[in-house]
C-alpha positions in Angstrom: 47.4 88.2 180.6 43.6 89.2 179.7 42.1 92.4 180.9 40.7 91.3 184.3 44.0 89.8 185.4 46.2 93.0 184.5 42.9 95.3 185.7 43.3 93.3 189.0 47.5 93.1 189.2 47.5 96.8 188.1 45.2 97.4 191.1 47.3 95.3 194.0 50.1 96.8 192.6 49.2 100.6 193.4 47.4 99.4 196.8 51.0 98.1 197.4 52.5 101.4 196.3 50.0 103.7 198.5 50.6 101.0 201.7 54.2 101.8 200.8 53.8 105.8 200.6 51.7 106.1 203.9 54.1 104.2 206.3 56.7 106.6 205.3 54.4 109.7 204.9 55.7 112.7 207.3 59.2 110.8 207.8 61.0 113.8 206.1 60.7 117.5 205.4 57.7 118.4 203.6 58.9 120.3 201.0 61.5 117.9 200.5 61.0 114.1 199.1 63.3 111.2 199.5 64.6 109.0 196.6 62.3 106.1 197.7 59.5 108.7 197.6 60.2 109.7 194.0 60.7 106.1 192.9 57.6 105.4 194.5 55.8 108.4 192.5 57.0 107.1 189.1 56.4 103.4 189.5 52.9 104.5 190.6 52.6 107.2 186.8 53.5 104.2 185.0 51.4 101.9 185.8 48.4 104.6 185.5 49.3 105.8 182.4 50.2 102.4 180.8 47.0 100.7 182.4 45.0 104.3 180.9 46.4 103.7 177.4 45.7 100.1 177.2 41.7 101.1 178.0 42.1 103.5 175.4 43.2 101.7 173.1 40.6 98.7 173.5 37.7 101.1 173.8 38.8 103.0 170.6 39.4 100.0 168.4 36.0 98.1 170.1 33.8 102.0 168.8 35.8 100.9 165.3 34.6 97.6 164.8 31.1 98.8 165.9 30.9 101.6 163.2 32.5 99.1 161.0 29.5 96.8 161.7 26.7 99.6 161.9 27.8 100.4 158.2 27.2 97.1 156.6 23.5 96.7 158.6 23.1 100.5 157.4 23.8 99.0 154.1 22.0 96.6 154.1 19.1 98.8 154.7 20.0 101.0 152.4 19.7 98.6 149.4 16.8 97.0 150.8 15.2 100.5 151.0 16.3 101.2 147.4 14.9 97.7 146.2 11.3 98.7 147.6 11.3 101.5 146.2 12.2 100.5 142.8 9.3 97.7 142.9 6.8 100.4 143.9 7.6 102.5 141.3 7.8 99.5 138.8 4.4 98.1 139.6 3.0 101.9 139.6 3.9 101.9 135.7 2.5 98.7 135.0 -0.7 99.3 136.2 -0.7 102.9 134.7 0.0 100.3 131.5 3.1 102.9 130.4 6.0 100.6 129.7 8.5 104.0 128.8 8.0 104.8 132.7 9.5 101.7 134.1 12.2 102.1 135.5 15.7 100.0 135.2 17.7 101.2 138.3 21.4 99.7 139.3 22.3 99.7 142.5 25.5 101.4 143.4 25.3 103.8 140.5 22.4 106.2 140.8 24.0 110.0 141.2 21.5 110.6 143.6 21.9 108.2 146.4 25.3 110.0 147.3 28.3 108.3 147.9 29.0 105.0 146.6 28.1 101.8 148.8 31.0 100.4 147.3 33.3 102.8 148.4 32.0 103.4 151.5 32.9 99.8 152.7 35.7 99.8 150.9 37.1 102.8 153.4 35.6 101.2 156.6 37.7 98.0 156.1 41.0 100.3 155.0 40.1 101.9 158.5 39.7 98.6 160.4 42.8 97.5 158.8 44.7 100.7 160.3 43.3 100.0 163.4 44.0 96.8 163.9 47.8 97.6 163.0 47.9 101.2 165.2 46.3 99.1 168.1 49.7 97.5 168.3 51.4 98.5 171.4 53.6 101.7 172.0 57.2 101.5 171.2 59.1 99.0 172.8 55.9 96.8 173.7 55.0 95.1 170.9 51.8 93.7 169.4 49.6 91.4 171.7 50.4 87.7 170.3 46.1 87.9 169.4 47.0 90.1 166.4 49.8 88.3 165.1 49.6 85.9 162.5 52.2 83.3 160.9 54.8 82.5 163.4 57.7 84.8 164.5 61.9 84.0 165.5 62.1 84.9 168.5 65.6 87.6 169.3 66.4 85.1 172.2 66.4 82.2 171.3 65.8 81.8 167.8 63.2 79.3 167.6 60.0 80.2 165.8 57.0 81.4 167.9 53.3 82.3 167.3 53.2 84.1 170.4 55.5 87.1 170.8 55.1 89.0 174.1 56.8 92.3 172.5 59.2 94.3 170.1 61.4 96.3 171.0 62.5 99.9 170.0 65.3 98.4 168.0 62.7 95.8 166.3 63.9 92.7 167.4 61.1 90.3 168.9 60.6 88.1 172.2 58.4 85.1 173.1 57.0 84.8 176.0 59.8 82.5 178.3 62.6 85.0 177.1 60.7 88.3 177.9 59.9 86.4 181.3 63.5 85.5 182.1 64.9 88.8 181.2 62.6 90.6 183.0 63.0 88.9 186.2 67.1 88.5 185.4 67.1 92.3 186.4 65.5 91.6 189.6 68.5 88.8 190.5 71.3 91.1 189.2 71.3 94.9 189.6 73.5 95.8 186.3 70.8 94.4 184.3 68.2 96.8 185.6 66.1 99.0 184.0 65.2 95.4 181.6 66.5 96.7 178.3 67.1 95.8 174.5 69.4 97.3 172.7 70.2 100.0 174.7 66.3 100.8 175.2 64.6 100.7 178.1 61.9 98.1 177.8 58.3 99.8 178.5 56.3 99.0 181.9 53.0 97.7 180.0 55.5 95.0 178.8 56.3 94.1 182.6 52.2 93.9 183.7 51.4 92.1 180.3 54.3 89.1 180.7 54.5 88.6 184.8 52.6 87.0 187.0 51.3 89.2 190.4 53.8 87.4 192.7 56.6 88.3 190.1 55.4 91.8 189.4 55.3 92.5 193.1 58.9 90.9 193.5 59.9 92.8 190.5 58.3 96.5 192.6 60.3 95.4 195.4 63.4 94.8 193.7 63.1 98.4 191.6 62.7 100.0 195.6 65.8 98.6 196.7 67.3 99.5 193.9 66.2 103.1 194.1 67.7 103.5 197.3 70.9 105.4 198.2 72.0 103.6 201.6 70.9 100.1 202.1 69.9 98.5 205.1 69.7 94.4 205.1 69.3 92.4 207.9 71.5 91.2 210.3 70.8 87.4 210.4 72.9 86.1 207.6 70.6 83.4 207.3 68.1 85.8 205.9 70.2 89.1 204.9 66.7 90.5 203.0 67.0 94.5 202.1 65.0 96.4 204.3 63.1 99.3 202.3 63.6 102.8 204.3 59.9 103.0 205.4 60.6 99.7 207.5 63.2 102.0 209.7 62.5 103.9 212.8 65.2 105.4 215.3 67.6 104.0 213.4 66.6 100.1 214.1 64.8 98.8 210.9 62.4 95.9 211.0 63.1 93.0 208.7 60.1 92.3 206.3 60.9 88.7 206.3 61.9 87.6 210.0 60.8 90.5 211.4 64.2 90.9 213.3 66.0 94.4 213.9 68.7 95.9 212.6 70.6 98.7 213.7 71.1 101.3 210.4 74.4 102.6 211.7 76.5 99.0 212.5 74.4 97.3 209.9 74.4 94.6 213.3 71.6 93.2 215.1 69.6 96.1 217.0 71.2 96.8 220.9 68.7 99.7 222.3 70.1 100.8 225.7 73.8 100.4 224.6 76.0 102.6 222.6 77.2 101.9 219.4 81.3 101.3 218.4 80.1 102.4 215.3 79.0 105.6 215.9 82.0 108.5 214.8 83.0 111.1 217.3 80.5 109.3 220.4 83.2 109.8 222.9 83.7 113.5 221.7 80.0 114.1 222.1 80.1 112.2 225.7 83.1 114.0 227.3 80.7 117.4 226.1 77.8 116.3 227.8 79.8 115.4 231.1 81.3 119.0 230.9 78.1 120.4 230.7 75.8 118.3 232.6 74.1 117.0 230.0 72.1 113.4 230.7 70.7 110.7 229.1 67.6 109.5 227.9 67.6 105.5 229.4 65.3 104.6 226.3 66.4 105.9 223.5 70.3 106.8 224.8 69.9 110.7 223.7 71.2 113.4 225.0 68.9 115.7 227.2 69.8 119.4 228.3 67.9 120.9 231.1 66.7 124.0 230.0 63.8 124.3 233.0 61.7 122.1 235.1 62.8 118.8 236.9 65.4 116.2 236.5 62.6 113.8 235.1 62.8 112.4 231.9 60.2 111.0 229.6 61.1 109.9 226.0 58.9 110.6 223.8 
């Protein structure tokens, strides 16, 4: 993926995340945040700080190969400088007629032009090459397949590769149509989720780098459902997609698919105005509000105690 794609997935993906965090904004306590919440917080981290270290990265090693390339002009003019000078001073001795005073200068060794040419470009390619091998992804992401050279087994298959999408932690190396199927194996089975290797946790820049949008947004969707403690899917079995706990509201949530309703507690298609078998200790609450002349809201099937005013109710 070059930079404007990931630049413009990385961009959807936290527009996603924000749409996400304001339809469930003021849902809960304030001092307290859900697990969805948190997920939501650290999906949205990672993709900053792994979209902020791949700009970094690029911008340092770009400034490199610019010094790199300011040297050898600076070189250049340098010598050329030197050169001048050493014909001036040559045809100032012959016309003075004074052979003694003409001078025999090699470049590269006179004390007084400081340090060496020779050395100097000698240390600005031993940077570059440092560079080019420290602008290899963080652990567990591997180098981008640009940078490699000569052709690679991939850990998954075992065929030879001259693209490798990344390495992990443990060393062992992935091409491109592995890394893509075990990324989006963990969003088709739950035990394979977080993607690892070897134990270690495969990094998110890997995940932007290898998906497509459409998969990185299924792959968002899938670590939300996964983050969740008590999962709601919908009713029609024909459908049965998860519905993500900013989707629910007095306990009916709306399926993101079919748009259908589901009620949270009988996991059954929504029934608003009737009461639910599901519901424990219902008749227990019911026989309480007969004693105590308790009524109900027609709407929303609460229970209402009159404290003062009229017998009118309005659910709000």
């Amino acid at each position: 993926m070059d930079k404007q794609s990931m630049d413009l997935a990385v961009k959807l993906l936290l527009d996603d995340i924000a749409e996400a965090e304001e339809q469930i904004k003021g849902k809960e306590k304030a001092a307290q945040l859900t697990d969805l919440e948190c997920a939501l917080a650290c999906m949205r981290e990672d993709l900053v700080a792994s979209h902020t270290s791949t700009h970094d990265r690029q911008l340092a090693l770009s400034t490199t190969k610019a010094a790199s390339t300011d040297q050898e002009i600076l070189e250049f003019l340098k010598n050329d400088e030197l050169l001048a000078q050493g014909d001036h001073e040559y045809a100032r001795a012959l016309h003075q007629s004074n052979m003694d005073d003409i001078p025999f200068r090699r470049f590269g060794n006179d004390q007084s032009a400081g340090i060496n040419d020779d050395s100097i470009s000698a240390m600005m390619k031993d940077l570059m090459k440092h560079v080019v091998e420290e602008d290899k992804p963080a652990s567990g992401e591997g180098p981008s397949p640009s940078e490699r050279q000569g052709r690679r087994k991939c850990a998954s298959c075992l065929e030879s590769s001259d693209k490798i999408a990344f390495t992990g932690v443990c060393g062992h190396e992935y091409c491109y149509e592995c890394a893509r199927r075990l990324l989006l194996g963990a969003t088709r089975d739950e035990t394979l989720y977080p993607p690892r290797c070897c134990r270690n946790v495969i990094h998110p820049m890997v995940v932007l780098s290898v998906l497509s949008y459409e998969e990185l947004r299924a792959f968002s969707e899938k670590a939300v459902e996964y983050a969740t403690v008590n999962r709601l899917y919908c009713a029609d079995e024909r459908c049965s997609a998860f519905i993500p706990p900013f989707r629910i509201k007095d306990e009916n949530g709306t399926c993101p698919k079919c748009n259908q309703q589901t009620h949270q507690t009988c996991h059954s298609f929504a029934h608003p105005g009737y009461d639910c078998p599901m519901e424990v200790g219902l008749d227990e609450v019911l026989n309480m509000a007969e004693e105590r002349k308790w009524q109900r809201c027609d709407r929303c099937r609460r229970m209402v105690e009159l404290v003062q005013g009229c017998n009118h109710i309005t659910c709000v």
